[in-house]
N, C-alpha and C positions, 0 to 999 in steps of 0.2 A: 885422885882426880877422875873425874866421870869420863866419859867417851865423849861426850861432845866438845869438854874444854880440851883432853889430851891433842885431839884435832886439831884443831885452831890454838894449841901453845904454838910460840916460836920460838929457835932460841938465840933471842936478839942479846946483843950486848948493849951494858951500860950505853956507849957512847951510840951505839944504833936508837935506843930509846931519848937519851936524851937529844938528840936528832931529830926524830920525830915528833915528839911535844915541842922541838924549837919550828917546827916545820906549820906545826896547827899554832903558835902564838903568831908565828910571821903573818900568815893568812888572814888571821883577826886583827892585827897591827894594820896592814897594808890597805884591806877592804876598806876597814873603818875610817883611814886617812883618805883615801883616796873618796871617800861618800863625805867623807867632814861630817860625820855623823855615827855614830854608834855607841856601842858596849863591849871594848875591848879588855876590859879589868877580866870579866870573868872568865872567857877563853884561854887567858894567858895563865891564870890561875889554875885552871882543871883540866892543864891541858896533856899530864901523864897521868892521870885518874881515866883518860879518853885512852889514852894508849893503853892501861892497863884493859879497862873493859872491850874498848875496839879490836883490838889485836889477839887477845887471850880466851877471850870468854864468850863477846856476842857473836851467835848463830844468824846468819843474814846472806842474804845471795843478791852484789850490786846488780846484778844484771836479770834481776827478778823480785822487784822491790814487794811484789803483792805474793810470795811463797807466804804458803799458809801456813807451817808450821816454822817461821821464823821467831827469830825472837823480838819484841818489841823493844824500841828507846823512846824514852820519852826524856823529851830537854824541857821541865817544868818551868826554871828559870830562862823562858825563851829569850830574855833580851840581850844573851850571851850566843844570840843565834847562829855567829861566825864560826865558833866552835862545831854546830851541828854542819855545817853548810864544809868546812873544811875537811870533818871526818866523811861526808858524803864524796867529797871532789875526791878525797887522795886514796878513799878506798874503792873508788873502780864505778859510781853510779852515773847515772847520765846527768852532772853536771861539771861544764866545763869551767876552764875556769876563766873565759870573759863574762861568765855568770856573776862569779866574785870580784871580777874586778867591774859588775855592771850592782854590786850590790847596795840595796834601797832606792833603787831608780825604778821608773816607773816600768812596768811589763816584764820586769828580770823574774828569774827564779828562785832567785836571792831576798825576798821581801824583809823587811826591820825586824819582823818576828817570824817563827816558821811555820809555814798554814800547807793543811796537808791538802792535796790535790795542786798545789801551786810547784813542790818541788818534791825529785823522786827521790823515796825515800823516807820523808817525814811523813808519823804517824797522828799526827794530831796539831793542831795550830795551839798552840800557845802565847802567853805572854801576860794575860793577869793574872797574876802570881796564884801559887795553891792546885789551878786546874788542873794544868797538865797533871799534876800528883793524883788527883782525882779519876781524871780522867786513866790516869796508869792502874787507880784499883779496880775500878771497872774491866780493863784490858787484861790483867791477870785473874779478876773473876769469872771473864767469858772464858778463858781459858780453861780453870777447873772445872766449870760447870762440862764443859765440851770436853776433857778429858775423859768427866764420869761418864758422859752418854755414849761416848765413841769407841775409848778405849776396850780393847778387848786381849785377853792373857796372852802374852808371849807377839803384841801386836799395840805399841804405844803410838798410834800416828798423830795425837797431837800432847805434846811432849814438848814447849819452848816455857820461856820467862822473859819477864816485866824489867828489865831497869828504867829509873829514873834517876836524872841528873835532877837536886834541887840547892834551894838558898836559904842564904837567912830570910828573903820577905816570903819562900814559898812557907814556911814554917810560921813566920808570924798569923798570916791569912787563916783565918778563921777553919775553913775550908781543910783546912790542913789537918785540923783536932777530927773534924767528923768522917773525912775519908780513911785516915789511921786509924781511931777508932774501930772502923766497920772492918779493916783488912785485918786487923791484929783480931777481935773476935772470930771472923771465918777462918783465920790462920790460910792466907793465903802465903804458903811458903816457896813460891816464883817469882814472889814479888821484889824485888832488891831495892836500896834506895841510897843514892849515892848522895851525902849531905857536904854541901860547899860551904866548910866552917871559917872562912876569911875574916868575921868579924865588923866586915863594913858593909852599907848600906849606901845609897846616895847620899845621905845626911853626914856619915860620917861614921862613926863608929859606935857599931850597934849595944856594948855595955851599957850604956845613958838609956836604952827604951828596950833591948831586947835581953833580960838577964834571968829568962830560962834556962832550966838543966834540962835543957834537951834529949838527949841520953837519957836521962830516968823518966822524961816524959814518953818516949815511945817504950819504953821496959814495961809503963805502965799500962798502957795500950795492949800488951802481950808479945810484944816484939821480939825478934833478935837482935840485938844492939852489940856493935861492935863501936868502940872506943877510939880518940886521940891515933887513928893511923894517921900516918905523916902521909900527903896527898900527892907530893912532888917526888914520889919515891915508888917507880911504877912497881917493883916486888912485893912493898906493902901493901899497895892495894889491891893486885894481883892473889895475897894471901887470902884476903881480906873475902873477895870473893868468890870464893872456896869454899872458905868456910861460908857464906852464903849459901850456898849450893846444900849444903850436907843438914843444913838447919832446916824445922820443919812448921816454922814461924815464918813471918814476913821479915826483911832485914834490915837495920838502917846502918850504914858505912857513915862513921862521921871521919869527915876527913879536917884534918887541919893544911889550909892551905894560904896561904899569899896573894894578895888580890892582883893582877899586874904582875907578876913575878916576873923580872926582866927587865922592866922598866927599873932604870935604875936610879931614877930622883922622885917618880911616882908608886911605884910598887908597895905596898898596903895600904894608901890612903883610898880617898873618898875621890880624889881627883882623877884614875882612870876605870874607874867605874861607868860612867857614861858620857865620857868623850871622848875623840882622838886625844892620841898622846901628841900630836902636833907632831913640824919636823924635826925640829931640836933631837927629842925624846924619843920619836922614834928610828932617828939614826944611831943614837946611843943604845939603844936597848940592841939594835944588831949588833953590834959592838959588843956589848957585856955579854952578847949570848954567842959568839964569835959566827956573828951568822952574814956571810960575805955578800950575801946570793942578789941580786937586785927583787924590785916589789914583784911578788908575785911569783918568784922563780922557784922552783922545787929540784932539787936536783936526779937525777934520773936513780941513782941507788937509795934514795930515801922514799921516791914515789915506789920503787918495787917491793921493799919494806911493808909500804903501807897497803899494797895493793891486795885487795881479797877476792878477786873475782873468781881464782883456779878454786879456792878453798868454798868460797861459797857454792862455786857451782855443782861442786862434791856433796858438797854436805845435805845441797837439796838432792842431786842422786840417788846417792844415798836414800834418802825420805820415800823418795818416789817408789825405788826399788820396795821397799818395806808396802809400802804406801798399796804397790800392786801382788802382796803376798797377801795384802788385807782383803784387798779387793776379791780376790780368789775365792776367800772363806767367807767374807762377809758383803755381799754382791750389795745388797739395799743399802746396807748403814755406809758404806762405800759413796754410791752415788748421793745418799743422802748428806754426806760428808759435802761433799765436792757443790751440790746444787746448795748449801749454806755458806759454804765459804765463801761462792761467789756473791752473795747478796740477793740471788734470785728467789722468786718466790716459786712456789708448788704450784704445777701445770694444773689449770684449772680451779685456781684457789679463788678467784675473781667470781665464776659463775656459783661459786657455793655462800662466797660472802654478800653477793646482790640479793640471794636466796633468802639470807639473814632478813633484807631490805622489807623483802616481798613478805616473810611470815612476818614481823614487823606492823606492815601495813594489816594482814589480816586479823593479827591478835586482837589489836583493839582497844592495847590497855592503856589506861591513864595512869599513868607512874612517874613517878618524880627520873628525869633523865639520867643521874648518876644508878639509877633501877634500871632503865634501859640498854646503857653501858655494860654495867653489867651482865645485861642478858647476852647483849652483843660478842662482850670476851669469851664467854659459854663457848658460842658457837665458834667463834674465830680461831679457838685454842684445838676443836677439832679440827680446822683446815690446815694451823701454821702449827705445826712442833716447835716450830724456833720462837713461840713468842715466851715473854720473859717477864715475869709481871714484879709491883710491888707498890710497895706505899710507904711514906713518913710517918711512920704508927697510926695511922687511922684507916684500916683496913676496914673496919667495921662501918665505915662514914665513908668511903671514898667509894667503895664496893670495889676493889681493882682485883678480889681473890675469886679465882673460879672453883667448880665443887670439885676437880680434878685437881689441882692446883697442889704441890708438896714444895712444904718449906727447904728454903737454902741453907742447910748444915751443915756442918763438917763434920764428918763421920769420920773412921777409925785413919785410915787411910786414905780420904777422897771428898772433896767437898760436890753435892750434889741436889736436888729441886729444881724447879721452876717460878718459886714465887719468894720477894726476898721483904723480910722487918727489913725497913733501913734507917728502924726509929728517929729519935727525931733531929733527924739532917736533912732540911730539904735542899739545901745547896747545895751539900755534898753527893745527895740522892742523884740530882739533876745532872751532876758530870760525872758521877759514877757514869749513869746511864749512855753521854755520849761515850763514856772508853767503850761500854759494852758494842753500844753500835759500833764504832769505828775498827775493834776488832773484827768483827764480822763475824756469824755464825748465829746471832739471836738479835729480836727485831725487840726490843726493851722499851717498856714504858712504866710508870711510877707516877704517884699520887697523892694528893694533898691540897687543902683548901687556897679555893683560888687566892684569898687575900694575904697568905703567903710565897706567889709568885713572888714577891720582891726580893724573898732570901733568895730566891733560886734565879733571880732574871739574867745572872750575868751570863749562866749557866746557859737560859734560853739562848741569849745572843749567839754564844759563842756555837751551838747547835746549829741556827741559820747561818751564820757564816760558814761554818765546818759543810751543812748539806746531812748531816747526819739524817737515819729514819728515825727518830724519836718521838716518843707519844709521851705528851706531858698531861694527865689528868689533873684538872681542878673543880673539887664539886664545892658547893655550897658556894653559888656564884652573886648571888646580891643581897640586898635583904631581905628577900623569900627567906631566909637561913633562919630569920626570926632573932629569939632572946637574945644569944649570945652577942647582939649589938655591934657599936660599930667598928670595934678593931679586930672583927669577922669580917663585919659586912663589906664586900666589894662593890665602888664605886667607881673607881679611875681605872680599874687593871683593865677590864675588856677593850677598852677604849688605848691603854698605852701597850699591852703586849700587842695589838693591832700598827703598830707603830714599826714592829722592828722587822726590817727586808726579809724577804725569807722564810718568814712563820708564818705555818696556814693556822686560822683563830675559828673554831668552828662554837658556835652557842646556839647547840640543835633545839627546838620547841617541844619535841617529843619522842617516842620511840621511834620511830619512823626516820628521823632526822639526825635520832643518834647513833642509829646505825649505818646510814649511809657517812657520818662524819670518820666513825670507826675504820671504814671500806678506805675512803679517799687518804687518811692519813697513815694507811699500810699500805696503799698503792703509789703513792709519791716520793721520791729522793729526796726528801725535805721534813723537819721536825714539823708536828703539828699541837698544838694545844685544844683539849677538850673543856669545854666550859661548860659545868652541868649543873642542874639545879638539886636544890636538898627535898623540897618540896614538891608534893604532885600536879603534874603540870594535863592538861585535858587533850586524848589521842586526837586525831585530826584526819579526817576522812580523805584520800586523793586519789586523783584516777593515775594508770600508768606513766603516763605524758608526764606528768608532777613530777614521781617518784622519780624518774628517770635523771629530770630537772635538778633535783635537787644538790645531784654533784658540782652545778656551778655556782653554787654558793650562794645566788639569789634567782628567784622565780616567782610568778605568779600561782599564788596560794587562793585564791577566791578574786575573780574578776567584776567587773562591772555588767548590772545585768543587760544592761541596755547595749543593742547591737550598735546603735548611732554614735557611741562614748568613744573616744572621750571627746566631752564638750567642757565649756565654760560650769559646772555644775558638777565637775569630777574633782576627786584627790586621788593622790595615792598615799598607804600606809604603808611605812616600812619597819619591820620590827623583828626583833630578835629572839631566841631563850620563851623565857614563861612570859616575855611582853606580846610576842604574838599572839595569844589568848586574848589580852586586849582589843588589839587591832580587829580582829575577829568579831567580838562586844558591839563592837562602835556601829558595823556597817547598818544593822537594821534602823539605830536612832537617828543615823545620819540620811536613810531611803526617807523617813516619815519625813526630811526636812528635804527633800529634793535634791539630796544628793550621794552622787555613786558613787562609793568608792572601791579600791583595789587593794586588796592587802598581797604584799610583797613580804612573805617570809626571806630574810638574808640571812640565814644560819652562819656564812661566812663573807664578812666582807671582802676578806684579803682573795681568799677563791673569785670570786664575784668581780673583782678589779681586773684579774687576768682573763675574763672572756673579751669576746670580740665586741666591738663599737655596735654593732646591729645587734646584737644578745641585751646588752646593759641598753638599749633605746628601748628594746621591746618591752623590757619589764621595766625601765623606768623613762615611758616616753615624755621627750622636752615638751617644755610649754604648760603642763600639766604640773598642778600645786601637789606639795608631796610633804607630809608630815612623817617624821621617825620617833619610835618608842622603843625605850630603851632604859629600864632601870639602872640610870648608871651616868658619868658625865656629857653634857646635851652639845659641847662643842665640836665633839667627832662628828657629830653627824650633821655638820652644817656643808659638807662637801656632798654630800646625797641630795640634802634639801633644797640648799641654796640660803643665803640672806634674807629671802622673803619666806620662805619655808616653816614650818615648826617642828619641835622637838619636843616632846614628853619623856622628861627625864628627872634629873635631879644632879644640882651641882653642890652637897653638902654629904656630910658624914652620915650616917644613919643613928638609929637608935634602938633600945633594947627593947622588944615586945614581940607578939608576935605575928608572923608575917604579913596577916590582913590586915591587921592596925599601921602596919608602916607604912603598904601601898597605899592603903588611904590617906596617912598624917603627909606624908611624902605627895601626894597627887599624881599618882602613876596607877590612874582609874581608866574606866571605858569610859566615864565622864568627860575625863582630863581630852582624852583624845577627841573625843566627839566634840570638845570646844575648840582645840585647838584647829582641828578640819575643817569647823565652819569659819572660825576667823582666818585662814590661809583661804580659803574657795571666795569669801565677801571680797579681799584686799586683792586677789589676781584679777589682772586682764584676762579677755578670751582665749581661747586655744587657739 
């Protein structure tokens, strides 16, 4: 047994263990009854698999949830989130327990699933199904990658592992095949995975729809697979995790367990899988488990059983100590250590990436924006070490690889790079990505055709609620893409990822726009999505003032020439991507017709919504007819325009040709626009 488990062994007895797992069911029993709401089955089920790993094996300091070389948990099956919330309460973290008895109520820190930054302790929010898993192989691949950069002989300062608690639905989810996949390839062997084999599902009993060999499906993967260990038997899985340890594969623990165990008229059906067991059942179930105590109660020698605060606070000690022998020898990689782990970026990384802005603007060149991007990563790769790059096999289309750039292999000893194949998984790419973020240590972003956001969107979601830094690349964003037609071609995505709270949606016009989008979505606590084009789009002249501009998402890109404007005789155009080109088109055919218009480049709506009331009047002053262009569906942009307003867009599929022919058959012309502007400027009142 290693140094870190020999630590953290105890040497509890049987009946001490089985005490404590009746201690984490009571907790899930009582919450759950007392909310009239929850997922009691699986807590009651995995709840000496928790004593096995909690007490024996994970590395964690309650009184210092954010220690950098802890070990990570992830509870994939979040909706067994009693279970996380009880091993958080009894092993020493700042949650009390009118937390749990406040659990799924509204402002607790007990929320229906676990979302991290809401309670201390949990690394990642969870709850449809697969992520969490995903999000775990990302979390043990920051890890290796940060082992190879940092480590140095006779000086392991990061040096933890991965478990994940999962289910039979994290295993169904799709999600599941493509993140195992990628971890049994890399052979990330810190990665542990503890599988909750109960057999039932809400439906009922998973034989009728789930009748994989699970087991030989992750063997197949390159796994380590360990077999039939009995779950309610805290030695066995105790063993189990050992041998974990010593493996130099990724690991999957299938446990066979009891869904409800305890419950003693419900225990392995479908019935306490997600609801209370009522009161009936759950006065019986103290009973069969002889547990006297009333709801809620812990008795004071099983909470010091459970308690890890002295152990944890050691064992980060410990670290530190080590931590300042490193620091000795290794003064830079040290702080360089310490200024990653916290999330911070490099002092003065801002004035070198505006720089990017500024050569940008003087270059000049017309290049299709997924070109511009990547010139952008160029540069940004020399301000940020920690950036982390990659793609869903289209490296060569997405342009996400810089010329420094070394693949993510496993070498003899050490998995190592900067840029990762994450073939073709874009769902699993996209939560890989948040674990990376969420461990901390690398600012990760990954890539792939925008009109496969939809595999990845739950991914995005769960990013903007998380708060994650993630940069999601999508080029080949309409039918600019051309041939490949239209189950390429994106029409609804800009318009619906624009949709979900929390996502900045940048669809830059040109170099200049793509790299200020690059700037703002590594300068934010927030995932950002890039939307770029395949085709070459035309550079765009601005003075400073502009360029400056452009971090709020929309500004005036070419004004009215007339100093008296706006009058009854003006419009404004607002427009995106390669349709600002357009808007640009229209203003001299619209001057020969007497009238001015304003092109409003809005690279970012959702940017552009968060400035101030006087910022959004000045670029889009009231009273004043306003047309939007936009390759892509025209009802988003009736909250810019208004009802009387217009839209040059398109609300249909595309088709296969190439990309002039489409703007054309489609009408998304400087024509289109120049007619829609005089019919919005003839139907408005005066200013």
């Amino acid at each position: 047994m290693n140094a870190v488990a020999e630590t953290l062994e105890r040497p509890e007895t049987r009946a001490d263990t089985r005490s404590m797992a009746n201690a984490l069911r009571m907790l899930a029993v009582d919450a759950v009854q007392q909310a009239n709401s929850g997922h009691p089955g699986m807590p009651m089920g995995m709840a000496e698999i928790a004593v096995a790993l909690w007490r024996r094996h994970l590395k964690h300091n309650p009184c210092n949830p954010d220690w950098a070389d802890r070990d990570r948990f992830v509870l994939s099956n979040g909706h067994g989130s009693m279970l996380l919330y009880g091993l958080l309460h009894l092993t020493g973290y700042d949650l009390p327990v009118d937390e749990l008895k406040r659990f799924r109520q509204l402002h607790s820190k007990t929320p229906g699933h676990p979302e991290v930054g809401v309670t201390p302790g949990v690394e990642t929010t969870t709850g449809p199904l697969g992520q969490g898993f995903a999000n775990a192989v990302g979390m043990a691949l920051a890890e290796a990658l940060l082992a190879s950069e940092f480590n140095r002989p006779g000086h392991d300062v990061v040096d933890h592992r991965t478990y994940v608690f999962v289910g039979d639905g994290c295993l169904m989810e799709g999600i599941s095949h493509e993140a195992a996949s990628l971890a049994g390839t890399l052979r990330l062997n810190k990665l542990t995975v503890l599988y909750d084999d109960n057999g039932i599902s809400i439906d009922g009993h998973v034989a009728k729809w789930f009748a994989d060999d699970t087991p030989a499906r992750f063997a197949a993967y390159g796994w380590n697979v360990l077999r039939d260990v009995d779950g309610h038997d805290v030695d066995a899985v105790d063993r189990a995790l050992q041998d974990a340890r010593d493996s130099q594969r990724p690991t999957l623990i299938c446990c066979k367990t009891v869904i409800g165990k305890g419950a003693p008229s419900m225990a392995g059906t479908h019935d306490v899988h997600g609801a209370p067991l009522g009161a009936k059942e759950a006065q019986a179930t103290r009973e069969a488990l002889d547990w006297p105590h009333a709801p809620f109660e812990i008795p004071a020698s099983i909470r010091q059983l459970w308690d890890a605060r002295d152990e944890g606070a050691s064992a980060e000690a410990d670290w530190a100590q080590r931590f300042a022998a490193y620091r000795e020898e290794y003064t830079a990689q040290a702080a360089e250590f310490e200024r990653r782990a916290r999330g911070a970026l490099p002092a003065r990384w801002r004035e070198a990436a505006l720089a990017l802005v500024r050569d940008a603007n003087g270059d000049a060149q017309s290049i299709a924006t997924r070109k511009a991007s990547q010139i952008a990563i160029e540069g940004l790769a020399r301000a940020l070490p920690e950036l982390l790059g990659g793609s869903a096999d289209l490296t060569g289309s997405n342009l996400t690889r810089w010329k420094d750039a070394s693949t993510v292999s496993p070498g003899e000893s050490s998995l190592h790079g900067n840029y990762i194949h994450f073939g073709v998984r874009e769902f699993g790419m996209s939560a890989v990505l948040n674990g990376i973020a969420l461990h901390r240590g690398y600012l990760p972003f990954g890539g792939t055709f925008l009109t496969f956001s939809d595999y990845s969107r739950n991914a995005l979601r769960m990013a903007a609620l998380m708060k994650t830094r993630t940069v999601f690349v999508f080029t080949h964003d309409s039918i600019g893409l051309g041939e490949d037609g239209p189950t390429h071609q994106s029409v609804e995505h800009a318009a619906s990822l624009r949709l979900i709270p929390g996502l900045d949606v940048w669809r830059p016009c040109d170099t200049v726009e793509t790299a200020q989008a690059w700037v703002s979505a590594i300068d934010r606590d927030r995932p950002s999505c890039l939307l770029l084009s395949r085709q070459n789009l035309p550079f765009i002249a601005r003075s400073d003032k502009q360029i400056d501009a452009i971090e709020r998402g929309g500004y005036v890109l070419r004004d009215w020439p007339d100093a008296s404007a706006p009058n009854d005789k003006c419009v404004v155009l607002i427009a995106t991507g390669s349709e600002v080109a357009l808007a640009l088109g229209a203003i001299d055919a619209l001057r020969e017709e007497g009238i001015l218009a304003r092109v409003v480049s809005m690279p970012s709506t959702t940017v552009f919504d968060r400035q101030s009331h006087a910022w959004r009047e000045r670029v889009l002053p009231p009273g004043v007819p306003r047309v939007a262009v936009e390759a892509g569906v025209t009802g988003f942009w009736r909250q810019y325009v208004g009802l009387e307003g217009g839209v040059v867009g398109m609300d249909t599929f595309g088709e296969s040709a190439p990309a002039g022919a489409l703007f054309e058959h489609f009408g998304v012309t400087v024509g289109a626009v120049v007619d829609e502007a005089r019919r919005v400027v003839s139907t408005s009142g005066s200013v």
